[in-house]
PDB file of N, CA, C and O in Angstrom:
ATOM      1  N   UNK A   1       0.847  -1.181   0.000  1.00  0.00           N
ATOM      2  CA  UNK A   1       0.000   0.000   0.000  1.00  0.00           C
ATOM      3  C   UNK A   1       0.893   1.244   0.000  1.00  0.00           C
ATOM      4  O   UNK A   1       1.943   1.221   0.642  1.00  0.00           O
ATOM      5  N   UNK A   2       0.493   2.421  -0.748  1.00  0.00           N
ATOM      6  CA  UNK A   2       1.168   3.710  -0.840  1.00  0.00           C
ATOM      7  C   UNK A   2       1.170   4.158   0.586  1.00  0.00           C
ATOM      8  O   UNK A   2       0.291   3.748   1.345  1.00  0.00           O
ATOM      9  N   UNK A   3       2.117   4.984   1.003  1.00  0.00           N
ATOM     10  CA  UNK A   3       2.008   5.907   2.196  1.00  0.00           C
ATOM     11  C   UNK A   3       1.729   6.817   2.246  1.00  0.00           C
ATOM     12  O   UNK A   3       2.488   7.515   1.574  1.00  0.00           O
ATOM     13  N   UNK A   4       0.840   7.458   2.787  1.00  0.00           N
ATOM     14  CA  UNK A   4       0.539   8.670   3.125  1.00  0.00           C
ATOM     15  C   UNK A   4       1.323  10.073   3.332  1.00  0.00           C
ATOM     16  O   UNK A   4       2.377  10.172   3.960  1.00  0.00           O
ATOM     17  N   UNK A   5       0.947  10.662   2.984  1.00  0.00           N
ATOM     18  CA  UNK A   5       1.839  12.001   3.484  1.00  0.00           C
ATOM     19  C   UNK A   5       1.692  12.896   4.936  1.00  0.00           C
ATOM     20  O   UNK A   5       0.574  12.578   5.342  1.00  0.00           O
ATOM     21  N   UNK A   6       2.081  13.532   5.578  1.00  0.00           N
ATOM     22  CA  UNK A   6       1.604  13.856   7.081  1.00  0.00           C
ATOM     23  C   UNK A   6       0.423  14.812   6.515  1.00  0.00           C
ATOM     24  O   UNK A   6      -0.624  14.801   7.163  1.00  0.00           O
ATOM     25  N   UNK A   7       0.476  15.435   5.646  1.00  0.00           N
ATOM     26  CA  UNK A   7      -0.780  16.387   5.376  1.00  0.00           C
ATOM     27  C   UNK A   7      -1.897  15.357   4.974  1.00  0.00           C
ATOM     28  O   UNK A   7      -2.971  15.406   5.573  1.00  0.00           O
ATOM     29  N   UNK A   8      -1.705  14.488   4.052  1.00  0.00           N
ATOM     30  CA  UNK A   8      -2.495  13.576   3.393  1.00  0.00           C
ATOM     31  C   UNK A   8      -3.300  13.184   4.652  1.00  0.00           C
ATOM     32  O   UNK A   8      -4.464  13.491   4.909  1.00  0.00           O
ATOM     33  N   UNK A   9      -2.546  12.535   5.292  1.00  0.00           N
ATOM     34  CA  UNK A   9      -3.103  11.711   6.350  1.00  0.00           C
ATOM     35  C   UNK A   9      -3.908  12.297   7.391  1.00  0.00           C
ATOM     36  O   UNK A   9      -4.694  11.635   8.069  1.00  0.00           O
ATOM     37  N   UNK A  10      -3.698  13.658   7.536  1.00  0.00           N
ATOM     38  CA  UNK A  10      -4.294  14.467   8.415  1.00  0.00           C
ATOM     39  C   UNK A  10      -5.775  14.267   7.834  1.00  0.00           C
ATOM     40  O   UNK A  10      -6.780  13.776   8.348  1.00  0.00           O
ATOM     41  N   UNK A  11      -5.563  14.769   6.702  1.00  0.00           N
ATOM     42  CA  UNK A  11      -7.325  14.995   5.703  1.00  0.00           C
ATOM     43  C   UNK A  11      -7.928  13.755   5.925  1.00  0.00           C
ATOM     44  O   UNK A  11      -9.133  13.823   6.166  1.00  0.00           O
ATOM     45  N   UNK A  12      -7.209  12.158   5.906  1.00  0.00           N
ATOM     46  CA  UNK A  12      -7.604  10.949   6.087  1.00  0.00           C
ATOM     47  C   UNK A  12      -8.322  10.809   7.131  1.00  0.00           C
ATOM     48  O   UNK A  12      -9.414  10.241   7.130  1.00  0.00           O
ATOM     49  N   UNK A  13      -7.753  11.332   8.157  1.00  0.00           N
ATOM     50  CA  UNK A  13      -8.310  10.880   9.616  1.00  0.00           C
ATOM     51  C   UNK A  13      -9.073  12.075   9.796  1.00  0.00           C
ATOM     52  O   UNK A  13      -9.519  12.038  10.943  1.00  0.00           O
ATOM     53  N   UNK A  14      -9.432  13.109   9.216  1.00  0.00           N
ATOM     54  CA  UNK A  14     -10.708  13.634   9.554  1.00  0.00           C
ATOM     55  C   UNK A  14     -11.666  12.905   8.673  1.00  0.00           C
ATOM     56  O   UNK A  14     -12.708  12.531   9.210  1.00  0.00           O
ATOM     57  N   UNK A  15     -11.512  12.678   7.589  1.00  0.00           N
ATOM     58  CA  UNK A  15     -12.661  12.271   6.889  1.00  0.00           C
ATOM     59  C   UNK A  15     -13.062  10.924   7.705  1.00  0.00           C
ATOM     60  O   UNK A  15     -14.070  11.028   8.405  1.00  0.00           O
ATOM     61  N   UNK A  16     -12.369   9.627   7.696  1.00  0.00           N
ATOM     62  CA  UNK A  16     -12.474   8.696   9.040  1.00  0.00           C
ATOM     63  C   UNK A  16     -13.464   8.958   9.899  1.00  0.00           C
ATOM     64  O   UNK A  16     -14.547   8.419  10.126  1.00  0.00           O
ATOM     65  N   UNK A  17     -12.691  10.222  10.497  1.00  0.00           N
ATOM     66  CA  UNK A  17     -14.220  10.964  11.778  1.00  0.00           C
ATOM     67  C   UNK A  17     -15.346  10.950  11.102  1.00  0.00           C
ATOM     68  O   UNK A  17     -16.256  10.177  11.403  1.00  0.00           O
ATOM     69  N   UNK A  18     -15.401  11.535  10.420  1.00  0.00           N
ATOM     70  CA  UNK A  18     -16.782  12.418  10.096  1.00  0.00           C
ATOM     71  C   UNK A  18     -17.654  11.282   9.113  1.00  0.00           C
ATOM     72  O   UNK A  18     -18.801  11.552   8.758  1.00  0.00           O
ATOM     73  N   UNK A  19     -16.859   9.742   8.641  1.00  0.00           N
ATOM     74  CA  UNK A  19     -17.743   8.878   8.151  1.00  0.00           C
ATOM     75  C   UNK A  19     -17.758   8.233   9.514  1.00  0.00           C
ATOM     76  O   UNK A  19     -18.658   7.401   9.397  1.00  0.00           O
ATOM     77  N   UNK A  20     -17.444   8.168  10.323  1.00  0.00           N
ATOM     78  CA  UNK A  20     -17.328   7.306  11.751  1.00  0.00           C
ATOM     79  C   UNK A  20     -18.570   7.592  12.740  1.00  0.00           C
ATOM     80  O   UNK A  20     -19.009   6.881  13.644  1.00  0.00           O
ATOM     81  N   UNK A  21     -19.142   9.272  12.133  1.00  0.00           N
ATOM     82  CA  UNK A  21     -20.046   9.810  13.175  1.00  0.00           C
ATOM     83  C   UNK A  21     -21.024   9.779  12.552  1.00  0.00           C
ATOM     84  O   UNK A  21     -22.057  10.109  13.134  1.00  0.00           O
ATOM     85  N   UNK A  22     -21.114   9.267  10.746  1.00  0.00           N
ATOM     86  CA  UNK A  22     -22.144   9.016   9.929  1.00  0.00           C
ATOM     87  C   UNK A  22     -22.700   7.649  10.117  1.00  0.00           C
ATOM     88  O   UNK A  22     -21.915   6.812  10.565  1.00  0.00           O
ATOM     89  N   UNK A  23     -24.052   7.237   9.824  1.00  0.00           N
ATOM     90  CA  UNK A  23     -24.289   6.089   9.856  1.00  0.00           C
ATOM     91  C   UNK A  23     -23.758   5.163   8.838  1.00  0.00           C
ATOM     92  O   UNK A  23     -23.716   3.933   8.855  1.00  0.00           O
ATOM     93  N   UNK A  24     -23.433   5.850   8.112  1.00  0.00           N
ATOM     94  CA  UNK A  24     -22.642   4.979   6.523  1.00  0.00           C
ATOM     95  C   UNK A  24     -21.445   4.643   7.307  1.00  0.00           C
ATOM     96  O   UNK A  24     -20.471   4.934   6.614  1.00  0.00           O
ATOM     97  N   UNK A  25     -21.044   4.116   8.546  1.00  0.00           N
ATOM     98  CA  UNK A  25     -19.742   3.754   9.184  1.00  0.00           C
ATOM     99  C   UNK A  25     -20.611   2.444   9.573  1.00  0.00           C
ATOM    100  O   UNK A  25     -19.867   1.535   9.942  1.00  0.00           O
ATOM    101  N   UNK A  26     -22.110   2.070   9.592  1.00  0.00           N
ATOM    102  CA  UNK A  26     -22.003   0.892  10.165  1.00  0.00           C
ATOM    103  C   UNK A  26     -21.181  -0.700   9.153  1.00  0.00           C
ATOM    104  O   UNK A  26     -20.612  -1.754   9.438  1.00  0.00           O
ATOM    105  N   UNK A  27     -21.770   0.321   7.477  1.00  0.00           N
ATOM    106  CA  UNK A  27     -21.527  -1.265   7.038  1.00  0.00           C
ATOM    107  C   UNK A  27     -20.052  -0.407   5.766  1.00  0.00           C
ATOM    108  O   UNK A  27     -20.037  -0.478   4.538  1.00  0.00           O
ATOM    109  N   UNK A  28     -18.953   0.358   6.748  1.00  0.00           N
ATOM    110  CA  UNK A  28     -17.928   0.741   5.771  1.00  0.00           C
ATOM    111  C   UNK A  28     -16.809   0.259   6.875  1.00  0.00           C
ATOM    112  O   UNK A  28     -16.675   0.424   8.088  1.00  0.00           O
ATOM    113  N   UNK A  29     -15.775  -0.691   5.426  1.00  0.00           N
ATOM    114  CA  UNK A  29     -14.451  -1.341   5.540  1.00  0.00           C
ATOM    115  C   UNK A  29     -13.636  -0.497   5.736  1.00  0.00           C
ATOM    116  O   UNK A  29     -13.892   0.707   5.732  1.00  0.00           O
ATOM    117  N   UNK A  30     -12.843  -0.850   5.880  1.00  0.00           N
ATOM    118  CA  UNK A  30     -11.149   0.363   6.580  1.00  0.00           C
ATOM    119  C   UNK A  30     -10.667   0.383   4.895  1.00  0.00           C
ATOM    120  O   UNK A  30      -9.989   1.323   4.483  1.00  0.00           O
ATOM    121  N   UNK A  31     -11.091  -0.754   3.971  1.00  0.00           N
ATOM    122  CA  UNK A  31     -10.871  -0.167   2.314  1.00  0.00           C
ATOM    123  C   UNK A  31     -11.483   0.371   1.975  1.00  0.00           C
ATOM    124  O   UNK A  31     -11.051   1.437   1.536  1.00  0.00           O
ATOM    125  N   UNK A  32     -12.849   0.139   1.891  1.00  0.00           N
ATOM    126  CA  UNK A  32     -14.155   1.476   1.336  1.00  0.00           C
ATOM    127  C   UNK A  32     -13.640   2.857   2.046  1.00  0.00           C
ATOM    128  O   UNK A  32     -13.483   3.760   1.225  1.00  0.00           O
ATOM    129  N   UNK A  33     -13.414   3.128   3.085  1.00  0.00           N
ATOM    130  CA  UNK A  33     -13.261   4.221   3.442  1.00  0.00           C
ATOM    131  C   UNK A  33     -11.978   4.673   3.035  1.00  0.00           C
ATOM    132  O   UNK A  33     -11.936   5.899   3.136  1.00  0.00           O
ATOM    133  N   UNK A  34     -10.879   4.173   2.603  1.00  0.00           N
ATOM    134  CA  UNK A  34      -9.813   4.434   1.907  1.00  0.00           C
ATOM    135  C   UNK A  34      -9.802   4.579   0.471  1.00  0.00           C
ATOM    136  O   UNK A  34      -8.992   5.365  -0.020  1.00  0.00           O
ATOM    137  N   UNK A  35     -10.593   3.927  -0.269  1.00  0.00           N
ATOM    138  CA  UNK A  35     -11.400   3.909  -1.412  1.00  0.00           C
ATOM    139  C   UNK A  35     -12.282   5.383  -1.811  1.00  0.00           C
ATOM    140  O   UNK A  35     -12.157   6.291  -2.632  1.00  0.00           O
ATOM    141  N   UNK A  36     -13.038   5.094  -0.934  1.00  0.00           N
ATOM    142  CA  UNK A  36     -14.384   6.710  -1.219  1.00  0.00           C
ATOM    143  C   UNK A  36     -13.150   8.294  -0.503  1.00  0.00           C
ATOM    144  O   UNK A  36     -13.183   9.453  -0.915  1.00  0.00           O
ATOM    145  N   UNK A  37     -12.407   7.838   0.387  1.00  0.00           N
ATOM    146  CA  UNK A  37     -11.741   9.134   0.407  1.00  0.00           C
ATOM    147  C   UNK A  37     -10.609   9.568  -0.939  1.00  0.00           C
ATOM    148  O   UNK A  37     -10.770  10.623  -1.552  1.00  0.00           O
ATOM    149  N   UNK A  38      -9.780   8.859  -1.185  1.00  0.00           N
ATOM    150  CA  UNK A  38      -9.472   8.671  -2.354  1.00  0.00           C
ATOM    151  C   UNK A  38      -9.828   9.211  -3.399  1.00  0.00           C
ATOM    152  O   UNK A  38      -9.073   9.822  -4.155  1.00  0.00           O
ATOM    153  N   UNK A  39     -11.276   9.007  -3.589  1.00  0.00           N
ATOM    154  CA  UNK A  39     -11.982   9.332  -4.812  1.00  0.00           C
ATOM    155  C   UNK A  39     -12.126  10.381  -4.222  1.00  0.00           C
ATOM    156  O   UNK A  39     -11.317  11.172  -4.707  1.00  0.00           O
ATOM    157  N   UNK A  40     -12.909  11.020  -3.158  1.00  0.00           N
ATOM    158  CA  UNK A  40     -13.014  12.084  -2.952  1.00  0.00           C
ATOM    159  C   UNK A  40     -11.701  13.653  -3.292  1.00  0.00           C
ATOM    160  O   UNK A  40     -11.847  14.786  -3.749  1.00  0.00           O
ATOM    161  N   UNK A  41     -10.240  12.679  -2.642  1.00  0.00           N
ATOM    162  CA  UNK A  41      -9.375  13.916  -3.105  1.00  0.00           C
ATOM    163  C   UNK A  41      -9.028  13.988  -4.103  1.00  0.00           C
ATOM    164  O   UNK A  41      -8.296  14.934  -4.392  1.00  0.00           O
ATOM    165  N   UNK A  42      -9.405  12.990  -5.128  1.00  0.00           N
ATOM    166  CA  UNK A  42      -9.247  13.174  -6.740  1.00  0.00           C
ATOM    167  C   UNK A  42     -10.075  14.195  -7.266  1.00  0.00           C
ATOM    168  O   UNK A  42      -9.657  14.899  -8.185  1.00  0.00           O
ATOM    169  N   UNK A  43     -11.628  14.413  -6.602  1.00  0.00           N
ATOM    170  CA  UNK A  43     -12.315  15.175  -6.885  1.00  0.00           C
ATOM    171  C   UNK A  43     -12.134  16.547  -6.966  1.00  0.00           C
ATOM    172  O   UNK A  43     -12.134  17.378  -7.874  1.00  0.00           O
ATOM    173  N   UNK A  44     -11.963  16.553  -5.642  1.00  0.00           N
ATOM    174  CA  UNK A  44     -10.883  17.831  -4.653  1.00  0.00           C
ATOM    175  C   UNK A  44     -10.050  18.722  -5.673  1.00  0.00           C
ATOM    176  O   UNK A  44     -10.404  19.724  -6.295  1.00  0.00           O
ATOM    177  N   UNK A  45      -8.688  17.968  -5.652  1.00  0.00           N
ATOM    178  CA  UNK A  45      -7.917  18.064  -6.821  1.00  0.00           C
ATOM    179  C   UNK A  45      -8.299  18.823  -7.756  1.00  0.00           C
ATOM    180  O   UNK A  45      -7.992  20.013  -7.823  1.00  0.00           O
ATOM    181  N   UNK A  46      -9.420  17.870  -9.052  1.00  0.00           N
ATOM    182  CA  UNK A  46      -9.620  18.558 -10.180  1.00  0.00           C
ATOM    183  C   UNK A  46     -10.474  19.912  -9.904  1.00  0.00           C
ATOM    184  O   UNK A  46     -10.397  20.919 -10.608  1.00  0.00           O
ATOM    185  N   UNK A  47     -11.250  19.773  -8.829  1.00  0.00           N
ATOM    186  CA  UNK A  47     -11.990  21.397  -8.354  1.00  0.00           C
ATOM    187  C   UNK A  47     -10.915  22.259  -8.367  1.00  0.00           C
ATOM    188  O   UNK A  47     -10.921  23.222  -9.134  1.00  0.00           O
ATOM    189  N   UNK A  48      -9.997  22.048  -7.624  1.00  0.00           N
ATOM    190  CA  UNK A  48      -8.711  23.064  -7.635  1.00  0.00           C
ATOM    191  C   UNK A  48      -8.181  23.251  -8.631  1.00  0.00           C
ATOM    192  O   UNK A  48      -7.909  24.425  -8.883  1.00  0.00           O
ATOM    193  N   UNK A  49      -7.887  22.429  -9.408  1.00  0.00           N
ATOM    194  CA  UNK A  49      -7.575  23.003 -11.091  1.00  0.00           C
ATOM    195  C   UNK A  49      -7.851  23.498 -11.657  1.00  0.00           C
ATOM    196  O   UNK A  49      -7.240  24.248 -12.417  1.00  0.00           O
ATOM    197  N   UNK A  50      -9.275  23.228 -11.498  1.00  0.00           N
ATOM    198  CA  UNK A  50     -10.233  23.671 -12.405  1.00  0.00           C
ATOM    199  C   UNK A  50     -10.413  25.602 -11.957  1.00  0.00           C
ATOM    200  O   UNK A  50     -10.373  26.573 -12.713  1.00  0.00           O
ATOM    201  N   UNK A  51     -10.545  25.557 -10.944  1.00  0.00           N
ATOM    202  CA  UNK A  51     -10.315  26.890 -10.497  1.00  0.00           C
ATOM    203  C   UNK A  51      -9.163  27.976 -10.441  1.00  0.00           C
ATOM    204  O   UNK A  51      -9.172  29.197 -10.290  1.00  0.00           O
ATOM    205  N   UNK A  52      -8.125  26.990 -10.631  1.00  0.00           N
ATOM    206  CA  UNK A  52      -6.645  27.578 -10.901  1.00  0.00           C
ATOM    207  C   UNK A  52      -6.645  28.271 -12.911  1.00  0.00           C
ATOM    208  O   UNK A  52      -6.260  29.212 -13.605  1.00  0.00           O
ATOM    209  N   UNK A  53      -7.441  26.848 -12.982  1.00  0.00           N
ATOM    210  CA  UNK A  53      -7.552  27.352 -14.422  1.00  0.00           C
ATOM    211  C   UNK A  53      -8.173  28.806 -14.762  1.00  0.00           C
ATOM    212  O   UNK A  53      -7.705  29.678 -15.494  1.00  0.00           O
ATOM    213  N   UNK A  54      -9.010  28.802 -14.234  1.00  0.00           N
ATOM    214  CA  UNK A  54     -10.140  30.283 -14.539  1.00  0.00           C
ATOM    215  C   UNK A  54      -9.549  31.334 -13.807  1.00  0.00           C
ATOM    216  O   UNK A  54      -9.762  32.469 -14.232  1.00  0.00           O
ATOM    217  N   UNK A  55      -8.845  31.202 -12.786  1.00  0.00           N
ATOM    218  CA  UNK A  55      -8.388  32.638 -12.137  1.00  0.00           C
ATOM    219  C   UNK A  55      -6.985  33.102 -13.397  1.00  0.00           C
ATOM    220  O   UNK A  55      -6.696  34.219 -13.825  1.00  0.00           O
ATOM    221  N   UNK A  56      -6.385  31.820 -13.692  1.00  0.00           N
ATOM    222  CA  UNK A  56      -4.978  31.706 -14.721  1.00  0.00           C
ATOM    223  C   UNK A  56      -5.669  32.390 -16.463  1.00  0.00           C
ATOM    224  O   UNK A  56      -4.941  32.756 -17.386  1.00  0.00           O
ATOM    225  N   UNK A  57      -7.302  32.390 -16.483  1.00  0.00           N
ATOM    226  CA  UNK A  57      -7.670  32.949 -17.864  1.00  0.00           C
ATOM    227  C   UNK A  57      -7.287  31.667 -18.513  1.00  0.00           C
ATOM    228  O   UNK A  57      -6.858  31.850 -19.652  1.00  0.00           O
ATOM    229  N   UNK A  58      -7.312  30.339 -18.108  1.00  0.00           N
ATOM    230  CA  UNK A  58      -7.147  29.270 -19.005  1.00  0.00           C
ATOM    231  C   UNK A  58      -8.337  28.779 -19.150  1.00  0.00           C
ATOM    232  O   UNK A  58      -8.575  27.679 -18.652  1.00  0.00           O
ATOM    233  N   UNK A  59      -9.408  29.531 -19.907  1.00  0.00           N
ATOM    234  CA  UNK A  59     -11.108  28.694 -19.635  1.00  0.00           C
ATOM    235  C   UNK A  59     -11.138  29.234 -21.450  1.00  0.00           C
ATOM    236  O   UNK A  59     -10.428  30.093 -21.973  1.00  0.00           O
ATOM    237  N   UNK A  60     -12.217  28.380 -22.090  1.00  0.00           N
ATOM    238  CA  UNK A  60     -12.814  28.055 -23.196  1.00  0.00           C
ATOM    239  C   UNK A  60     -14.022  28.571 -23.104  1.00  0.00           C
ATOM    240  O   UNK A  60     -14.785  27.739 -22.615  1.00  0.00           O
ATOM    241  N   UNK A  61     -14.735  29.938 -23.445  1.00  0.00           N
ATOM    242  CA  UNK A  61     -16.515  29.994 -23.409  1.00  0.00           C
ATOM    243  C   UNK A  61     -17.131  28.772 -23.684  1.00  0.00           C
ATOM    244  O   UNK A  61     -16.527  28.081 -24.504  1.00  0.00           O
ATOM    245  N   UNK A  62     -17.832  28.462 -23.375  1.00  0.00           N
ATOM    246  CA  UNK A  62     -18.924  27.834 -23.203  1.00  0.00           C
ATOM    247  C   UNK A  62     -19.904  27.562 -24.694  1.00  0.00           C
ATOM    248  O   UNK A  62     -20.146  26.448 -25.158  1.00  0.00           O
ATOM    249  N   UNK A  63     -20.178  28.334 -25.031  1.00  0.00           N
ATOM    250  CA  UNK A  63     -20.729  29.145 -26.355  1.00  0.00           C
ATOM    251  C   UNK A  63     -19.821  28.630 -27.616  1.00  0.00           C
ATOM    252  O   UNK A  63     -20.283  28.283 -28.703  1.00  0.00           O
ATOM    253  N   UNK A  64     -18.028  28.657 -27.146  1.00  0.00           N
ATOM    254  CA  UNK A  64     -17.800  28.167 -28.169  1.00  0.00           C
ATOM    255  C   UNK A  64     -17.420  26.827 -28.352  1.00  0.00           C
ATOM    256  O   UNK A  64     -17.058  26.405 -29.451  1.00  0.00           O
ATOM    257  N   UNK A  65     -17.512  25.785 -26.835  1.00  0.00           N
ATOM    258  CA  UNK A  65     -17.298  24.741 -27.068  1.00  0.00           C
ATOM    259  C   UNK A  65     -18.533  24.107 -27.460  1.00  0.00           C
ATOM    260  O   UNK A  65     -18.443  22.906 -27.717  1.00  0.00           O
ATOM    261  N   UNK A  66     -19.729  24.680 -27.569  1.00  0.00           N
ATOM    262  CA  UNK A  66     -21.125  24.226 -27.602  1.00  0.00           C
ATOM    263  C   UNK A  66     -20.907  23.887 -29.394  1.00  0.00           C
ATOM    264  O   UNK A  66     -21.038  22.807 -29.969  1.00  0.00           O
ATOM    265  N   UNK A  67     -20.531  25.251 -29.977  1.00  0.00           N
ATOM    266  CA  UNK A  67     -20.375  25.531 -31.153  1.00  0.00           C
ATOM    267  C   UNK A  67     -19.637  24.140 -31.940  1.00  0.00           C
ATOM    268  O   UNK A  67     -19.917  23.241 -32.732  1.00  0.00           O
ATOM    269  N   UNK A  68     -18.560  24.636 -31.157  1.00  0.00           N
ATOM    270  CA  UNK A  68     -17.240  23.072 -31.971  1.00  0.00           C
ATOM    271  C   UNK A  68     -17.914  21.230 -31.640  1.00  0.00           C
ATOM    272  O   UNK A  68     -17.708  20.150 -32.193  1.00  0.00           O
ATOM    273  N   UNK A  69     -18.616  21.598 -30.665  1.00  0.00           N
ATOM    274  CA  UNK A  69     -19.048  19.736 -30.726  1.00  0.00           C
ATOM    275  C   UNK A  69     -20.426  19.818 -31.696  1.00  0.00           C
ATOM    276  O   UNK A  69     -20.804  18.808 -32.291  1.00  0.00           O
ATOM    277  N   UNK A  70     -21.144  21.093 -31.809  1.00  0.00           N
ATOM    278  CA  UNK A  70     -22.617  20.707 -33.083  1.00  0.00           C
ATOM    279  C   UNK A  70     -21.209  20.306 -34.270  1.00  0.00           C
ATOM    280  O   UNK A  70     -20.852  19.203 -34.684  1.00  0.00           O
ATOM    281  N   UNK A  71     -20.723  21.514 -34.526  1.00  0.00           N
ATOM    282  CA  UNK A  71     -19.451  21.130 -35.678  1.00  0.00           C
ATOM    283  C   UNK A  71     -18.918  20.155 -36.090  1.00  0.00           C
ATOM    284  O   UNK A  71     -18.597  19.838 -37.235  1.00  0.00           O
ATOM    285  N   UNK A  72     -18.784  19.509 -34.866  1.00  0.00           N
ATOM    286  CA  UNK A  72     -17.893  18.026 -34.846  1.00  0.00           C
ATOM    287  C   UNK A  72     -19.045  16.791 -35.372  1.00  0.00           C
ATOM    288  O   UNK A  72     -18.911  15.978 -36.287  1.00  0.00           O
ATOM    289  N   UNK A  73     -20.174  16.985 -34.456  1.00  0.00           N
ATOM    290  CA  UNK A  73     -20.756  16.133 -34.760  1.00  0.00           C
ATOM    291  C   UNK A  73     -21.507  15.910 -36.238  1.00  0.00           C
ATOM    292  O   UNK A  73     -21.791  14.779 -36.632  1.00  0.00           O
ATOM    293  N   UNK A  74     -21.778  17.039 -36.960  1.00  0.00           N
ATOM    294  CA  UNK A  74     -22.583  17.309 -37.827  1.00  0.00           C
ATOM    295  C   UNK A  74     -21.125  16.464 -39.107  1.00  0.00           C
ATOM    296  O   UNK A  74     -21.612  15.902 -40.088  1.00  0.00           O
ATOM    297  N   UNK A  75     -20.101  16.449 -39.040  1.00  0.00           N
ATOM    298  CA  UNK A  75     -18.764  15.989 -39.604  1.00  0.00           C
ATOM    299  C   UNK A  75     -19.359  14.539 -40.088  1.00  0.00           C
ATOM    300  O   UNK A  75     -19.563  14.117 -41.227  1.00  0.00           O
ATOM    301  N   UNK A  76     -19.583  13.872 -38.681  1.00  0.00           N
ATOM    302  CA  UNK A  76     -20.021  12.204 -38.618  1.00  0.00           C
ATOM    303  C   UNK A  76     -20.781  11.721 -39.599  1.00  0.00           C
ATOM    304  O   UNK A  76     -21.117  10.537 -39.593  1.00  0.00           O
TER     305      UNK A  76
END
C-alpha cells in the first residue's frame, strides 16, 4: 500500500471521523473508506484546477465549445 503524506493523512483521519459519526460507518471497511476518500481527493484536486484554471484565464466559453461539438458532430 502507498504511504501517506503527514498532510495527506491528516485529511484521512478527519474524513475517518466524520464517516465514523455518519451512519454509513455501520456497514464501511477500513478499504471502502480508503477507497471513497481517495476518490473524494481526486475530486478535490480537479476542483482546484479547475479553479486555478479560470483565475490563470485558461477557460474556453462555453458558447464556443457548444459551437465546436454541433461542428464536430454534424462531420459524422
Amino acid at each position: 500500500m502507498q504511504a501517506l503524506e503527514p498532510n495527506t493523512l491528516a485529511s484521512f483521519h478527519q474524513f475517518v471521523g466524520q464517516q465514523l459519526a455518519s451512519e454509513a460507518a455501520a456497514n464501511m471497511s477500513p478499504e471502502l473508506a480508503l477507497a471513497l476518500w481517495r476518490e473524494r481527493e481526486n475530486v478535490l484536486a480537479a476542483i482546484r484546477e479547475g479553479l486555478a484554471d479560470v483565475e490563470a484565464g485558461r477557460t474556453y466559453p462555453a458558447e464556443d465549445v457548444i459551437r465546436d461539438l454541433r461542428a464536430e458532430l454534424h462531420q459524422r
